[in-house]
C-alpha positions in Angstrom: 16.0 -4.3 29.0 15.8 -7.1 26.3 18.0 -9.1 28.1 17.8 -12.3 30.1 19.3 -12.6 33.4 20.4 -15.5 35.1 22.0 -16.5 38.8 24.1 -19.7 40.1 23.6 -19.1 44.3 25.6 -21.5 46.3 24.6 -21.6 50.0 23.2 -24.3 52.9 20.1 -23.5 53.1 17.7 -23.6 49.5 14.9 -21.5 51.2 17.0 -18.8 52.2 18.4 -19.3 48.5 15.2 -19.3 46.7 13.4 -16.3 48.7 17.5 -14.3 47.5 16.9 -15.6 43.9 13.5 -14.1 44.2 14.0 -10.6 45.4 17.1 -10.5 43.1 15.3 -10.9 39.7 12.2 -8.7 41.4 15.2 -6.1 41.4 15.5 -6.8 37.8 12.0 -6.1 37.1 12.1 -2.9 38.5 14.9 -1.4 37.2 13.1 -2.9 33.7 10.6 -0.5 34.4 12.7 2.2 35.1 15.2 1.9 32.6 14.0 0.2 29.8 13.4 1.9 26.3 11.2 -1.0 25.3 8.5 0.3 27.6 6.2 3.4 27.0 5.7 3.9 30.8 9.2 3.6 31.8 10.9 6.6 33.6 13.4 6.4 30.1 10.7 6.7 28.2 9.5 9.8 29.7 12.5 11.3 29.3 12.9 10.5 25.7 9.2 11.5 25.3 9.1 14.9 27.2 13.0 15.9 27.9 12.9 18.3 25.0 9.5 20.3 25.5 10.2 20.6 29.3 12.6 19.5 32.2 11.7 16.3 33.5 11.7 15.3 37.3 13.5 12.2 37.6 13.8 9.9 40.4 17.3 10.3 42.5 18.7 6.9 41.7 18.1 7.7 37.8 19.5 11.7 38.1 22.8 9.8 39.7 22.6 7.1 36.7 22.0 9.6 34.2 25.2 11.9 35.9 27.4 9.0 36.1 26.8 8.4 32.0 27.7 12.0 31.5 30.8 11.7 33.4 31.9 8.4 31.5 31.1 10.3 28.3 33.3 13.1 28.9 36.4 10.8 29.9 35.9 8.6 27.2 36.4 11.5 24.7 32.5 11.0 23.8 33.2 7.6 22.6 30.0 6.6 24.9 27.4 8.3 24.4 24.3 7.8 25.3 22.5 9.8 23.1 23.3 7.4 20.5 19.7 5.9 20.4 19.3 8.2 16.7 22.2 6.6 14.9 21.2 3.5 16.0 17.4 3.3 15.1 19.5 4.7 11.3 21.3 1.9 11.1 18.6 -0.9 12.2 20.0 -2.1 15.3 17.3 -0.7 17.7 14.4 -3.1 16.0 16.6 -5.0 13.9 19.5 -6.8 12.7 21.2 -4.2 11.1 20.9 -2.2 7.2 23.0 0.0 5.1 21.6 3.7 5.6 22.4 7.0 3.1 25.0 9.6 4.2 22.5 12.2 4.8 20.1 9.6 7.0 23.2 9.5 8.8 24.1 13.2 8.7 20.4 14.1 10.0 21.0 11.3 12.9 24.2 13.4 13.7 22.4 16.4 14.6 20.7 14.4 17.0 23.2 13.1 19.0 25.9 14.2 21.8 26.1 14.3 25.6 26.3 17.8 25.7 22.3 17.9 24.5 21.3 16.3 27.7 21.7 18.9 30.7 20.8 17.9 34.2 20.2 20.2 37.2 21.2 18.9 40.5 18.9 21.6 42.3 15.6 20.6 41.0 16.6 17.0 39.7 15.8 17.3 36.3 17.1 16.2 33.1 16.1 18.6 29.6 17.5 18.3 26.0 18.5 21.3 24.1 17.0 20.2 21.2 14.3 18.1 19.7 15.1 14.5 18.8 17.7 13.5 20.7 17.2 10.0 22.2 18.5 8.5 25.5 19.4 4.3 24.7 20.0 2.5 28.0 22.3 -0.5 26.0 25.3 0.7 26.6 24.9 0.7 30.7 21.2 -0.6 31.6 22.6 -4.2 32.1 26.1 -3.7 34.3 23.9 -1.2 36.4 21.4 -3.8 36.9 24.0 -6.5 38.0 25.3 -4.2 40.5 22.0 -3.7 42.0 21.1 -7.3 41.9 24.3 -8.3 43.7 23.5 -5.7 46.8 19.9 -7.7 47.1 22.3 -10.9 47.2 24.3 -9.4 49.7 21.2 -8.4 52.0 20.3 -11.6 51.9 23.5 -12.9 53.0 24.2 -14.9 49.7 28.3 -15.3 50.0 28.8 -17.1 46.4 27.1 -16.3 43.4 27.5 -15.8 39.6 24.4 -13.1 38.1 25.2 -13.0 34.3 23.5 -10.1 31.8 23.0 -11.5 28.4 26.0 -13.1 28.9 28.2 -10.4 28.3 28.2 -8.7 31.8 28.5 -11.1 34.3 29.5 -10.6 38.2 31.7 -13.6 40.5 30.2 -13.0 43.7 33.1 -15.1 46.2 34.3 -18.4 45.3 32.2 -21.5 44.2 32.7 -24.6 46.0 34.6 -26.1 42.9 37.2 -23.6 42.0 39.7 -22.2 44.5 40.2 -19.1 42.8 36.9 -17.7 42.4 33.8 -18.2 39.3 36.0 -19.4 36.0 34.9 -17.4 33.1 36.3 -18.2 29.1 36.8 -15.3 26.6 35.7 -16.3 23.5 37.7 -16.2 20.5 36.5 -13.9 18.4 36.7 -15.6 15.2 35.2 -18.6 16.4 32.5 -19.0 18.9 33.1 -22.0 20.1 37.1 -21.1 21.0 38.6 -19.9 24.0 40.6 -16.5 23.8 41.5 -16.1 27.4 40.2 -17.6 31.1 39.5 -15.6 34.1 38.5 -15.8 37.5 35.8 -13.5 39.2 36.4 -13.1 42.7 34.4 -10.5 43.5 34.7 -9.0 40.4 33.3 -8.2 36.9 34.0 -8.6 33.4 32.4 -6.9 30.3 32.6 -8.1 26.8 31.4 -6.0 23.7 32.1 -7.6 20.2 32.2 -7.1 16.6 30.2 -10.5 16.7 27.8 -9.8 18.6 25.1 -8.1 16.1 26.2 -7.3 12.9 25.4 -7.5 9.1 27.1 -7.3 5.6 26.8 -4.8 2.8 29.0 -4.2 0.0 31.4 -6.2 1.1 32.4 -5.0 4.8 31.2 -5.9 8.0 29.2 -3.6 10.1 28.7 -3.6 13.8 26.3 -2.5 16.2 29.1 -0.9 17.9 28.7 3.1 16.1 30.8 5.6 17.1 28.6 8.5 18.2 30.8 11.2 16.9 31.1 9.9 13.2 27.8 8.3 12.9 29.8 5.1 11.5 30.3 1.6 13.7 34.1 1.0 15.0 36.8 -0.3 12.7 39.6 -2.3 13.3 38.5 -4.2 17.1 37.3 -7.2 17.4 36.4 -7.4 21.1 36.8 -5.9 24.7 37.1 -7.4 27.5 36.6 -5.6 30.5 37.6 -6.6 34.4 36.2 -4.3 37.4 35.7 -4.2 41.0 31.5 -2.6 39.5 30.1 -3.9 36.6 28.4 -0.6 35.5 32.3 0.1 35.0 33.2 -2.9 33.0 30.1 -2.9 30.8 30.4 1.1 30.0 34.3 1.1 28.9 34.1 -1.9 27.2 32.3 0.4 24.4 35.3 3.2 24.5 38.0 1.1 24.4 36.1 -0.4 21.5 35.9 2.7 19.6 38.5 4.2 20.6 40.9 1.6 19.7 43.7 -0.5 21.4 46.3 2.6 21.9 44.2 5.5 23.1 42.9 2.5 25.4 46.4 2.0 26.7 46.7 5.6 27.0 43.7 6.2 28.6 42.8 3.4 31.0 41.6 4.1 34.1 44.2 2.1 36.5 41.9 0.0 38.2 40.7 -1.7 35.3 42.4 -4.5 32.9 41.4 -4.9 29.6 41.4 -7.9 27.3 41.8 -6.2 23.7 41.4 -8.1 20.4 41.8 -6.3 16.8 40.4 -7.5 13.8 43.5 -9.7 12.6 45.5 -9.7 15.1 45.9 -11.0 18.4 44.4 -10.4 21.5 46.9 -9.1 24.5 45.6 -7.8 27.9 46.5 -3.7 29.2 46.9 -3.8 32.1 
């Protein structure tokens, strides 16, 4: 997924700790094969390979991830997508760091791109596009879905306190470290300055999501542009400087983060699912929580 994963495991006994850390990032592996875009063999692959010259059998746990990004797409107002993978190979950010692309690169990418392209059928378990070119990218989901799943292996094994981190930007607080009475302390960066602190939280069996302006990005022509593109103007987000996102799942936290993103800090009040909380920083302003 062209991330790195990491775990803290806290527990009496280091085999049993080392045999959980084991099958945990074995889980990882697996769902690299499935999900990752990076790989020609993946299941993802196939789909993005085959999807729109014939329906595609897909596994059930991928027809339920694939159904569960089509339901976060339509609540979101399309504002995650992920059919996005055209717009963002136009702008640079699937190889690259980022580059300036014409309108009517962008304008092609467009006709590419949508939720609505990508129709599953729960009888036969397969996913088809209605159209050629449209591109599945996993980046937007991949890595809270993972966490999840790496978590249950941790709870098989009877692992009580953990912290499994994504890149850094999805991380789960699996019960309470020794240390801290209120459960894994996690800092919110600033987002002006990387090495300040926004906001502290504690993970108690919980998540938290972060997608920034700051996090891949480049300049041209004097503006900054993000590897955050909304999927229905083809452009990246204006105006936010970071998400925050708290949830019981982290396949939650890490797919609204993008929304909310996009969407902006009052259609994210407006719009919030009510089990969430939301740490929301605009470009030039300060950062509040929705709660």
């Amino acid at each position: 997924m062209g991330s790195s994963f990491s775990l803290v495991l806290y527990g009496t006994d280091r085999s049993k700790l080392e045999t959980a850390a084991d099958a945990a990032l074995d889980e990882v592996h697996r769902l690299d094969r499935m999900l990752s875009n990076y790989r020609p063999a993946s299941e993802w692959s196939e789909i993005n390979r085959d999807a729109a010259q014939r329906p595609v059998r897909l596994s059930p746990e991928l027809f339920d991830l694939l159904a569960a990004c089509l339901k976060y797409s339509a609540e979101s107002d399309g504002a995650f997508d992920i059919t996005v993978g055209p717009l963002m190979k136009v702008w640079g950010f699937m190889k690259g760091e980022g580059l300036l692309p014409r309108r009517a690169e962008v304008t092609d990418a467009l006709e590419r791109v949508g939720y609505r392209h990508v129709r599953l059928d729960a009888v036969s378990r397969t996913v088809q596009f209605d159209r050629p070119g449209v591109e599945l990218d996993p980046g937007g989901i991949a890595k809270g879905y993972a966490v999840d799943r790496v978590v249950d292996v941790l709870k098989r094994h009877r692992v009580n306190i953990a912290l499994v981190s994504a890149a850094g930007s999805s991380i789960y607080g699996l019960g309470v470290p020794p240390s801290e009475s209120e459960g894994w302390r996690i800092s919110i960066r600033a987002p002006e300055d990387a090495n300040g602190v926004a906001a502290q939280v504690f993970l108690k069996n919980m998540s938290i999501s972060t997608s920034g302006s700051y996090e891949k990005f480049f300049w041209a022509e004097g503006r900054t542009y993000s590897h955050l593109i909304d999927p229905r103007s083809g452009s990246p987000a204006q105006g936010t400087a970071a998400v925050s996102v708290l949830a019981s799942r982290t396949i939650d936290s890490e797919a609204w983060t993008k929304p909310f993103f996009i969407n902006g800090r009052a259609w994210t009040a407006a719009h919030k699912p009510p089990h969430l909380r939301v740490f929301f920083c605009e470009q030039a302003k300060a950062c509040m929580w929705i709660e």
